[in-house]
N, C-alpha and C positions, 0 to 999 in steps of 0.2 A: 833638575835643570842646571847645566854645566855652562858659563858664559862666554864665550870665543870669540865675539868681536862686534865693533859698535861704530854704528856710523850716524850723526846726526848732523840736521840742519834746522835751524831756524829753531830750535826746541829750548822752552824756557830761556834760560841765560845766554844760551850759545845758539848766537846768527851765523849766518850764511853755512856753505858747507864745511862742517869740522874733517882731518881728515878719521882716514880708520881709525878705530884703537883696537887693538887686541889685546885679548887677556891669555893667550895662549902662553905656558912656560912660566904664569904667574899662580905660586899657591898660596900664599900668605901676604897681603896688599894693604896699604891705608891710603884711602882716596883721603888728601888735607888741600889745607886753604883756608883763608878768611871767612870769616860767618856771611853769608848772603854770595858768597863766588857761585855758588852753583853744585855743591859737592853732591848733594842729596838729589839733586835734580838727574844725573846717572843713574840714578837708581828706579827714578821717577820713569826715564825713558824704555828702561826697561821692560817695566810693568804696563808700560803706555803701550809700547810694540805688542806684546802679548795678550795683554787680558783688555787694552782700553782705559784703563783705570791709573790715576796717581792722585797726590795730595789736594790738586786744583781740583776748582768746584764746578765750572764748565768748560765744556769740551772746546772751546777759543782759549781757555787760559794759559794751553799747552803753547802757543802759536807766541813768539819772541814778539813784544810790544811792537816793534817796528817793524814788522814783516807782515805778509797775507799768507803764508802757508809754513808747515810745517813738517818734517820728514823724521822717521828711524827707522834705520834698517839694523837687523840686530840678526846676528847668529849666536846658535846654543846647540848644548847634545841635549841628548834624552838616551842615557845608555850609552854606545856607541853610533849610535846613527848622528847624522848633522843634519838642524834645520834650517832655513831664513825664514824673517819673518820681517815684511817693510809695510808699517801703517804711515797713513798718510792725511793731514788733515790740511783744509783754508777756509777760511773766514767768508761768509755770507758777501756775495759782488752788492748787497743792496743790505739797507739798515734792517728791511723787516723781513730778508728773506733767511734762509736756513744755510750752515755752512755744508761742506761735501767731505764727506770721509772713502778711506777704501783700505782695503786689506787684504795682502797676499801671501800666501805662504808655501814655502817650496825645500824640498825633500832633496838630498845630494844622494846621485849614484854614481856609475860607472863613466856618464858622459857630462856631470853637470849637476847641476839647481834644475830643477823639471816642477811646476807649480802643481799642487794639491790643495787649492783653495774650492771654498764653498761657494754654491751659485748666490749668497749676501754674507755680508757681513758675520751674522749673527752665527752661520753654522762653520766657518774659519774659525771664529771664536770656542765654539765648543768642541772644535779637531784640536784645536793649541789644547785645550783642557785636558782632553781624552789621550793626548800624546804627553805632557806629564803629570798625570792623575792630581793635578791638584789645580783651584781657580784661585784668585787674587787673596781672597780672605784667609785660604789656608796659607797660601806664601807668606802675608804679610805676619802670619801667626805665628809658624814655623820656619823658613829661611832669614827672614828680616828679624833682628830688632832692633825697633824703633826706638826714640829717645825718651828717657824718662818710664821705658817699661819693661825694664830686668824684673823691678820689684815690686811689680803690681801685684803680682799674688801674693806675693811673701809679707808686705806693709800692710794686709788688710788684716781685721782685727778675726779671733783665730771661728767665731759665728758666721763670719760674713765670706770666708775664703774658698766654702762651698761654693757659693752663689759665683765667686770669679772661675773657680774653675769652671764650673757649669760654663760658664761664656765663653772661657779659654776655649774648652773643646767641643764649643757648636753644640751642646744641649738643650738651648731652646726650642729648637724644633720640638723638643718634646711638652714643653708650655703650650706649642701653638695647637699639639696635637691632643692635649689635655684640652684645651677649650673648644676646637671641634667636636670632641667626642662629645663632652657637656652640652655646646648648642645643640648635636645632635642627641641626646637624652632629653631635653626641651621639650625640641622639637616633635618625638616620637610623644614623649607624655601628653603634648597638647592633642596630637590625632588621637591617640588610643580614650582620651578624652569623647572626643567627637564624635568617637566611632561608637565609645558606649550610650552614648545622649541617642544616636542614631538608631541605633538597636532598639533602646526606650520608647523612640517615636512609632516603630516599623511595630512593634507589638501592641501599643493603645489601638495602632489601626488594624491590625488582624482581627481583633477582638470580635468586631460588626461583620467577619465573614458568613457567618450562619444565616441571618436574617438578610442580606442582599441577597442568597441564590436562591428561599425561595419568592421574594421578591421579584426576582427574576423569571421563576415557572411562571407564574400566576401575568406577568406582562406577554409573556409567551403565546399563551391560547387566547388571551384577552385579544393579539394582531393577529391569531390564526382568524378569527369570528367575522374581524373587521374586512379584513381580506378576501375573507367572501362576500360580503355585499359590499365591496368595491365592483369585485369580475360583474356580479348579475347588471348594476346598474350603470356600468362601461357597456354591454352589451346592449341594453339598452339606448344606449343615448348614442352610438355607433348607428344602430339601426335609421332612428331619422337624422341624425347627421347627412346619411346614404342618401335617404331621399329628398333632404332640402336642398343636396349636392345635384341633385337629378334637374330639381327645376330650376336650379340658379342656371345650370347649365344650357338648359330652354330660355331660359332670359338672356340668357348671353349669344343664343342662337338666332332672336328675336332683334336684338340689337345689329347683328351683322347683317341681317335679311333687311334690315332698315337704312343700313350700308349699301347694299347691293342696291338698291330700290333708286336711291338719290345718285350712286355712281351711274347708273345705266340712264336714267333720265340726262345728268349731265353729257353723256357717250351722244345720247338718242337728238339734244340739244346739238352738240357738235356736227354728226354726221347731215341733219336739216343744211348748218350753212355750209358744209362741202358741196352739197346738190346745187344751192344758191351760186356757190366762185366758179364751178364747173359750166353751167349753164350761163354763165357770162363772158368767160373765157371761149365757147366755142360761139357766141357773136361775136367778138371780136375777130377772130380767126374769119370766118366767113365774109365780116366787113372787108379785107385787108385783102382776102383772094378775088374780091369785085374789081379792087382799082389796079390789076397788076400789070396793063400793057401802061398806065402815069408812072409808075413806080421803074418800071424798069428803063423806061426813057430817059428819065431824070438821073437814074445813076449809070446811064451810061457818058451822059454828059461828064457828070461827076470825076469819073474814070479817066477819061482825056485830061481838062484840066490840072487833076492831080500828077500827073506823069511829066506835065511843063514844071509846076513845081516843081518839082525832085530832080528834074535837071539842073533847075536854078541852085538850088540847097544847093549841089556837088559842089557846081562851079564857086557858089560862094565860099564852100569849105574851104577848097583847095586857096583860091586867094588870101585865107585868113593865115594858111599854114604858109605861104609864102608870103605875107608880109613882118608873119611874127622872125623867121628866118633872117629874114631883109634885115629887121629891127637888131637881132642879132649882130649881124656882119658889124653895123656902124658902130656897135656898142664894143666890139673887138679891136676896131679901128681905131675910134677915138681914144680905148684903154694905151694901146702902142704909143700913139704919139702922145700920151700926157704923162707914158712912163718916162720919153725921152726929156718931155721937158721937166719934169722929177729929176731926174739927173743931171740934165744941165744946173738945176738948183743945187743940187748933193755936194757937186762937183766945184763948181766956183765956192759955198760955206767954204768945204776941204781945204782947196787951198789958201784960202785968205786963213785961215787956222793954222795952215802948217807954214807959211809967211809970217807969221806972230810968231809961232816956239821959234823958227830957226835962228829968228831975229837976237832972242835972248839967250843963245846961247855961252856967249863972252860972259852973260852976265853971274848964270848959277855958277861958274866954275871960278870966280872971283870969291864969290861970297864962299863954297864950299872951302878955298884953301884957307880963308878967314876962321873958319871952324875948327879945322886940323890943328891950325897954332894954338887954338884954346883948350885946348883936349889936355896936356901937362898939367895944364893950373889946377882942372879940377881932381886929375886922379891924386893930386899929392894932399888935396881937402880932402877925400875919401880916406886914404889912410892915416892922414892925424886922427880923423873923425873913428874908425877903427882901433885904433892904438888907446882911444881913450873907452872903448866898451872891452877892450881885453881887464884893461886898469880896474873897470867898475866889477868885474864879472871874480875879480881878484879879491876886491874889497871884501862886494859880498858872502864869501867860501871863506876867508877870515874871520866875520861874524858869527855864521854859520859854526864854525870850529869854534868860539869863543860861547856861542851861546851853547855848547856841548858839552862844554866843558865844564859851564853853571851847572846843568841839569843833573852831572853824574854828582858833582859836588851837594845840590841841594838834595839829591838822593842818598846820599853819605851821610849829610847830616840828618836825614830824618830816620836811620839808623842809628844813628848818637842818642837822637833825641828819644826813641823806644828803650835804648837801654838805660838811658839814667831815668824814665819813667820808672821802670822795672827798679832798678838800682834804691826809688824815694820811697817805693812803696814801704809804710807804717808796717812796721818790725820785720820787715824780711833781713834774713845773713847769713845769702845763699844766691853763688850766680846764677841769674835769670836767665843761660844758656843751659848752662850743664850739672845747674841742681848743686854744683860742690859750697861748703861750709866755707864760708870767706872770714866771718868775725867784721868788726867794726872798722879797722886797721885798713882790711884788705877791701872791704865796701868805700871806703878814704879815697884809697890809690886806685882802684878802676876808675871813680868817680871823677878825681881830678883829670887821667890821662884823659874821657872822656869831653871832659869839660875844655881841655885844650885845642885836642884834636878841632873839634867845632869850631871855637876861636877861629885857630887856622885857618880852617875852608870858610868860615866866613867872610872872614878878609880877601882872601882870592877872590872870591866872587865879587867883591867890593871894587878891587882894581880891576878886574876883567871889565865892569857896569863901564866903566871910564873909558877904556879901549873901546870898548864896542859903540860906544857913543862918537869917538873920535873918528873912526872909520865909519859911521853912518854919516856923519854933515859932510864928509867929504864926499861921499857915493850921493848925497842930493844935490851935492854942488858939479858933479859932473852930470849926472839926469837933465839936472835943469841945462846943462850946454848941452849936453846930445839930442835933448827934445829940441830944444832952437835949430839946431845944425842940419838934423836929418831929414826935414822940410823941405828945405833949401839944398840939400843935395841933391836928391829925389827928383825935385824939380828941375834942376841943371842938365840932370843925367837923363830924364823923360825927354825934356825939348831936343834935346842936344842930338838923341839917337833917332826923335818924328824927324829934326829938321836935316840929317844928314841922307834919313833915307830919300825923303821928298827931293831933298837936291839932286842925290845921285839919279834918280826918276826922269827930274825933267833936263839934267843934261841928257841921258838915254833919249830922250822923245824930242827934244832939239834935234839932236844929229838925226833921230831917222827921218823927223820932218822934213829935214836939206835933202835926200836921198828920195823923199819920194815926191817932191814936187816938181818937177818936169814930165813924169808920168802920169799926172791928176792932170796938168796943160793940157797935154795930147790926148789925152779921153775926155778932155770939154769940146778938144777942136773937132773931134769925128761927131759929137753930139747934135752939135751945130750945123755941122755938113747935112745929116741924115736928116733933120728938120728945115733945111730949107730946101732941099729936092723929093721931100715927102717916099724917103727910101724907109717904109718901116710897113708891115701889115700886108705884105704884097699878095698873099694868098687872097685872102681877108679880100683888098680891094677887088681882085678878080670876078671872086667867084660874088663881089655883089653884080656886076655889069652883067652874068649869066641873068643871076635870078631877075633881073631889072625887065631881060627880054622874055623868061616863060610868063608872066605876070602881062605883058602883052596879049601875048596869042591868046591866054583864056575869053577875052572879050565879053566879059560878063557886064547885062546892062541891069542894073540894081532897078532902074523905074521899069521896066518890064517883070520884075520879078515882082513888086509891089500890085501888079494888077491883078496878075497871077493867082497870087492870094489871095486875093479880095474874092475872083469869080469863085475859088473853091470853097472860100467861107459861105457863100449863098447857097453852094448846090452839095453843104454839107449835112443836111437832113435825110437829102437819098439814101446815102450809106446805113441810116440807121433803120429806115423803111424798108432797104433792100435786104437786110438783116429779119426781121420782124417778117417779112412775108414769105423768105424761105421757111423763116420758123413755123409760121401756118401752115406750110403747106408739109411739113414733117409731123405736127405734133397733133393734127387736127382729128384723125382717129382715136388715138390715144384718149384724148380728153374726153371723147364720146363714151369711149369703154369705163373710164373709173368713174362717171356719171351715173352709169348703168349699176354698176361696185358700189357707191354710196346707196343711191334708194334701196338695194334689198337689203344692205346692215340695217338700215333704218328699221325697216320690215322687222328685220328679225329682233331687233331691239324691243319691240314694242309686245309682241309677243312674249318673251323672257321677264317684262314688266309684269303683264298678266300673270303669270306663274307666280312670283315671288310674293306679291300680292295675297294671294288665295291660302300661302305656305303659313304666311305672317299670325293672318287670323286665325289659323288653328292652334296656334301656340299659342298666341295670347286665352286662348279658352282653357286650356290647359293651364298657364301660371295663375287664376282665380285660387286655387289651394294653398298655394303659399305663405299667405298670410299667417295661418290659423298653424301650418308646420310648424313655422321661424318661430311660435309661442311655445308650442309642443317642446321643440329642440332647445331653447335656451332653459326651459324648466327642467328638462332633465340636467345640465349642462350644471343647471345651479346645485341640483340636488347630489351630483357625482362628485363638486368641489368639495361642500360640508364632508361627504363621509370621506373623501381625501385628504381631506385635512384632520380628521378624527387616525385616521393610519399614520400622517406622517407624526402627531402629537407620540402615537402607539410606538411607532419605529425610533422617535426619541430618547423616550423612555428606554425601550427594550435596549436600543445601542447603550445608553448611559450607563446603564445597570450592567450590561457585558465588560465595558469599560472598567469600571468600578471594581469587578471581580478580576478581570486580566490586571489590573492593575495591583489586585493582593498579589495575585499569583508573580509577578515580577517582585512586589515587596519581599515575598516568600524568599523566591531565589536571594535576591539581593540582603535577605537577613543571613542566610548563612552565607555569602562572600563576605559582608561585613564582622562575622563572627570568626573566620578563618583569617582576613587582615589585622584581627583585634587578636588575635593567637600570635601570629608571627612577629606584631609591635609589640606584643607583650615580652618576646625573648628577645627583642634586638635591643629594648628599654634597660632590658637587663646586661647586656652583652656592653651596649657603649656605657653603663655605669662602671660596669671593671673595669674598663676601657681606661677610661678620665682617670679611673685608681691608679690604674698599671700605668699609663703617659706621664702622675706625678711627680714634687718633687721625692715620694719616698717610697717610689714605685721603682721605675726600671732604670732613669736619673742618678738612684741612690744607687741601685747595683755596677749600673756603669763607671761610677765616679768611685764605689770600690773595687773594681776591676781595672781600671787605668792606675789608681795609686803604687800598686805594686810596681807596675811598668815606672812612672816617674822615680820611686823611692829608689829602685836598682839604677836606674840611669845616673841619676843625683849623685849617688853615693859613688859609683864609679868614675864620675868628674872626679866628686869633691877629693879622694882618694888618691887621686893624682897629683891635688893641686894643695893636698894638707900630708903627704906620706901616711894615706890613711889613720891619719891621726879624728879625724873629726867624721860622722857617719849622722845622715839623716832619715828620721824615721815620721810616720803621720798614724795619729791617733783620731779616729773620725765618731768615736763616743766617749764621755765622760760621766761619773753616777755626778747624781744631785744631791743637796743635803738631805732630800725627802727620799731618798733613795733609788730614785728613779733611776733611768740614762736618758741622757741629752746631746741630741747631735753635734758634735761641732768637728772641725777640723785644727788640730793641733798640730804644729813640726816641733818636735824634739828632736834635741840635738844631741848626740853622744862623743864625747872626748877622753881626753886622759884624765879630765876631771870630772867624769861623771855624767849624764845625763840631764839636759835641761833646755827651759824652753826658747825657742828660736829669739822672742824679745828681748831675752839677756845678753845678746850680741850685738856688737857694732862697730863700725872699723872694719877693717879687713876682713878678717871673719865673716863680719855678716855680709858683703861681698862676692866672696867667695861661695858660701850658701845662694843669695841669690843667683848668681851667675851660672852655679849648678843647675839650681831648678829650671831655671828659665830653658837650656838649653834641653834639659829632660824632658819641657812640655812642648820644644819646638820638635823634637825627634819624636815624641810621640802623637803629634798632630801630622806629620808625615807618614806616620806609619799606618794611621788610623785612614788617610786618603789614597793609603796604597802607592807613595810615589816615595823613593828613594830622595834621601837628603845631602846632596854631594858637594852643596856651597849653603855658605852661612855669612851673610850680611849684617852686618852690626855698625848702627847708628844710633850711639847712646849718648852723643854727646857730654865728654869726661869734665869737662868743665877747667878751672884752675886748680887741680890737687897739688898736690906736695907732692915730692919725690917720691914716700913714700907708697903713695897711692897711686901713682902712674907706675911704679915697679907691679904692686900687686895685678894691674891692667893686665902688664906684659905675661907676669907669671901665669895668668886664668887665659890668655887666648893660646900661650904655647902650649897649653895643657890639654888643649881638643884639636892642637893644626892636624894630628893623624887622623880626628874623626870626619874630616872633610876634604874633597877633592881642591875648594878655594874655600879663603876666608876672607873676605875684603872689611875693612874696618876705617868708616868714617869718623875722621877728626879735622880739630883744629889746634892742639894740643902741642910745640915742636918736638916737646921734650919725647913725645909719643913715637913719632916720625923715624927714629933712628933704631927703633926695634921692629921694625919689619923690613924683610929681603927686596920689596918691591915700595913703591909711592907712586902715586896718580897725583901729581899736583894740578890741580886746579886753581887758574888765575881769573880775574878780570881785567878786562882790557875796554877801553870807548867803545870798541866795534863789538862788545858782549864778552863771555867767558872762554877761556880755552882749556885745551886737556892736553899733560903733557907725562911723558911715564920714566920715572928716575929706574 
């Protein structure tokens, strides 16, 4: 991964948008600056854009204290190709909800950036991977190193330095894959267990196979026996079953015949009084044809009178419909002239109201120019009352700045205040940044500058506290006048603009009042006219004087109609006699006939009694055997239960005992699957034991870590070679014998010089330095090699601390001694004297508004 240009916002130290930085044309860099500016956080963005991952502990820690989101966009090669790659993070809108990430990444060709991202997160993530074969852990192992761990393997004592390389180069896995194999060795031990106990059990029960199957014969024929004297005595009891079925079924036939017996007498009852209404119905009929020359007399009378009625009725209708018509007209009438005298009312309000506004006209346009002249006074209140919220709004951006200016200071001093923590700590004499050897002298003089420095920004915040105070009672002394003021203007300015509109309103309705009141005059005066010569409704009146005269001609006399009625209420029983004797003389054969139709049902009813009768008593002679059956049949009935139940006890048995036997017969099968599972856990018990052997640490562990050594030793030595005129050569011994003769694992680095051969401990200063500085780069190219991803920049952040001249020379001499094994080399400090040995610098400042990046 080759780096070519960085663009950040809002990330750790550095708010709002930074611009680009490009690393293009730079091959050997030191990013400096003050401790806390933000150097290492470049590197952090790096890792953040790519894999997700930096020094912070949650994913908001990225996001700059005073902002909600946070951006890197970051270009890199892989080879020659160019990628981008912009993650993106903000901060939860609510305390308990979750913040939003996203992530895109895009491939440069012929037309452009063209995106290649995953449908989430997670598989973007693992394309950045699979495009430079390596994830954070190998980066931060092999590209980066980090502070304080050039000499983590080389410091460790020479038993213990297995165990780091182990870590160095991701060997665990093979621990984690040694304790699967063992859980699963356990786990196989405990079934193959189970499975023998199982086998154990399956055979105690095969044993009793012999004696269940002929237990089995012998149940066999014992239900053949039973079986047949079930069939004989089913057949039996079948039999009068058949025939108690026979006569219940006579009693059932006995009972419907008793049915029939009682339906037909009720029939034979009914048909009697049909004969009876028939025979009375034709005296009637007969009576009614006696008196028929009364009858029709009577309704001839009837006839006339009715016919005077219904003259009357008409006549009265029609008057009714002509006087509701009538009743109309007036109501027409009278609506017309009360609409006019409505308007004479309208009309006279109108103008005595438009006589009032016109009257006042002089007077709105007095008071409104009264208004105009006060309108100066207040706009010049308005803007003193303005002038002093610019002032206040002034103050406060003052404070605001003043209290910003504490906050970066009390955060400076609580920098001071970790370092001389660091600084008391009981026997330390060694900077608490960069590990270098101070002595007592140089622990003195950090201590004092620090102790100064603090002073200082104490005191500024001291005098700032005063300022800010000073400019707060002024900022309440102006609140308190702008609260009183803005009331009161408020108010001036509300009335001022109701009472100009209203004025300007009712001069408007003054003048039009003068303008329409002679018009309102002359539409009272025609009002008045048309009301005192009754000019209104003239249809209306007309067409009442028509109807006034057909209401004449009808001549209807209401006391002749009253008699009217009376005579045909009297000769109103005709009508219904005249009714009644047509009907006799229609219906009077009739009635004779279905008289005739009743008596012989009757007849025949009585006859069909006789029968059912004679039918009944021969059955009943026939169910007398019943009795002594229903004893027969239930004694069989009982005696078919017993041997039923002797068969099903038999069919019990016989099933249980089949059971029993199917059930070896599956034990059988299922002994030998459990004997071929106890086979195959038997070689897998044995397969994950070498397993666990071969995963240890002096299994495949040990082979690896002597397989890699050669790799580091050649690397090492071709640094160290460079950086000593191969004067000085490392080598690793990973056994030594014991005093009992044995060999003993360990890992040793000897060192070979002009003086001989010895062990890496007898070094220090420079030398040892340079050894580590060797190795470490040996095991960063050999964890690169091992992830399959070429190594073409190398980041170092080792924080050098305060050395002496001589020690930042040696610096300079171990990085020029690999700048040809890298495409970049970027190298974090704080050091000045550092500074002036590299062709490029990324200074890194702070500033109030966060960190900046600037490229010398």
């Amino acid at each position: 991964m080759i780096p070519v240009r960085l663009k950040i916002r809002n990330f750790m130290p550095y708010r709002g948008d930074m611009p680009s930085f490009s690393f293009e044309g730079i091959q050997t860099a030191c990013i400096c600056g003050d401790n806390g500016n933000g150097k290492s956080a470049i590197v952090d963005a790096m890792t953040w854009a790519l894999w997700g991952k930096t020094r912070a502990k949650r994913d908001d820690d990225v996001i700059h204290l005073w902002e909600t989101e946070a951006t890197v966009e970051f270009d890199f090669k892989s080879g020659e190709q160019l990628y981008r790659v912009i993650r993106k993070r903000a901060r939860p809108k609510k305390a308990t909800g979750a913040g939003q990430s996203s992530l895109d990444l895009m491939i440069k060709d012929e037309e452009g950036f063209k995106t290649i991202s995953g449908n989430i997160i997670r598989e973007t993530e693992q394309k950045i991977i699979d495009i430079l074969h390596m994830d954070y852990d190998t980066f931060i192992n092999s590209a980066f190193l980090r502070q304080g761990n050039a000499d983590e393997f080389t410091r460790q004592q020479p038993a213990k330095r297995k165990e780091v390389l182990s870590n160095i180069l991701g060997l665990d896995i093979y621990d984690r894959l040694e304790e699967k194999a063992r859980e699963k060795t356990r786990g196989q031990q405990a079934e193959r267990t189970l499975l023998e106990s199982t086998i154990r059990d399956i055979d105690a029960e095969l044993a009793a196979k012999s004696e269940l199957e002929n237990e089995f014969e012998q149940a066999k024929i014992n239900l053949a026996q039973i079986d047949k004297e079930v069939k004989e005595k089913q057949s039996e009891f079948d039999a009068l079953r058949h025939k108690k079925q026979a006569l219940e079924n006579k009693k059932q036939q006995s009972k419907q015949l008793e049915e029939y017996i009682a339906s037909n007498n009720r029939q034979l009852s009914v048909r009697q009084n049909e004969i009876g209404q028939h025979e009375k119905q034709i005296k009637e009929y007969e009576d009614l044809l006696a008196k028929r020359q009364e009858i029709e007399s009577g309704y001839a009378d009837f006839s006339s009178v009715k016919a005077q009625c219904d003259d009357f009725n008409s006549k009265l209708q029609q008057l009714n419909s002509l006087k509701d018509h009538h009743r109309i007209l007036e109501q027409s009438i009278e609506k017309a002239r009360s609409g006019l005298v409505n308007n004479q009312s309208i009309l006279k309000k109108t103008i005595e109201d438009l006589e009032n506004k016109a009257q006042k006209l002089a007077q709105y346009k007095d008071e409104l120019a009264k208004i105009e002249e006060a309108k100066p006074r207040l706009e010049a209140k308005e803007k003193a009352f303005d002038n002093k919220k610019e002032k206040r709004q002034s103050l406060l951006a003052t404070v605001q700045r003043l209290r910003g200016e504490q906050e970066k200071m009390k955060l400076e001093i609580g920098e001071i205040d970790e370092k001389l923590n660091l600084l008391c700590k009981e026997g330390r004499n060694k900077c608490p940044l960069c590990e270098t050897v101070l002595g007592t002298e140089g622990l003195n003089i950090i201590r004092a500058k620090f102790e100064n420095d603090r002073k200082t920004k104490s005191g500024l915040i001291t005098g700032k506290d005063s300022e800010i105070n000073t400019n707060l009672n002024e900022i309440k002394i102006i609140e308190k006048e702008l609260a009183a003021e803005e009331a009161e203007l408020k108010n001036n300015r509300e009335w001022l603009q109701k009472r100009v509109g209203s004025l300007a309103q009712a001069i408007e309705d003054a003048s039009d009042a003068g303008s329409k009141l002679e018009n309102q005059k002359q539409m009272l005066k025609d009002v008045e006219n048309k009301l005192a010569a009754g000019d209104f409704a003239s249809p209306e009146q007309k067409e009442l004087k028509a109807l006034d005269g057909k209401i004449a001609l009808l001549k209807y006399d209401s006391e002749k109609h009253r008699e009217a009625s009376k005579r045909l209420a009297e000769l109103q029983e005709f009508e219904a006699k005249k009714r009644h004797l047509e009907e006799a003389e229609r219906l009077l054969a009739a009635e004779k006939d279905d008289l005739a139709k009743a008596v012989s049902a009757s007849e025949e009813l009585q006859k069909q009694l006789e029968r059912d009768n004679d039918k009944k008593r021969g059955i009943e002679k026939e169910l007398e055997a019943l009795p002594q059956l229903e004893i027969d049949t239930q004694k069989a009935e009982d005696e078919l239960k017993k041997i039923s139940a002797r068969q099903k006890e038999a069919q019990e048995k016989n099933g249980n005992l089949k059971g029993k036997l199917e059930h070896l017969q599956n034990q059988e099968k299922k002994k030998k699957e459990k004997e071929a599972q106890l086979s195959t856990i038997s070689k897998e018990v044995s397969i994950y034991s070498e397993l666990a052997q071969a995963f240890g640490k002096k299994g495949i562990q040990m082979l690896l870590i002597e397989t890699a050594l050669p790799d580091i030793e050649n690397e090492a030595n071709e640094l160290l070679g460079r950086m000593t005129d191969n004067r000085m050569h490392v080598k690793f011994d990973t056994q030594k014998p014991t005093k009992k003769g044995d060999v003993q694992e360990t890992l040793e680095i000897i060192i070979a010089d002009e003086f001989g051969a010895r062990p890496y401990e007898t070094y220090s200063g420079g030398e040892a330095f340079r050894i580590d500085f060797s190795i470490r780069i040996a095991l960063s190219k050999l964890l690169a090699k091992r992830a399959g991803a070429p190594l073409p920049t190398l980041i170092i952040d080792e924080g050098f601390g305060t050395l002496d001249s001589t020690g930042i020379e040696k610096i300079k001499q171990a990085i020029n001694s690999i700048r040809y094994d890298f495409e970049k080399i970027i190298v974090i400090t704080h050091i000045d004297e550092l500074k002036d040995a590299f062709p490029s610098r990324i200074n890194v400042t702070k500033t109030p508004n966060g960190s900046v990046i600037e490229l010398n």
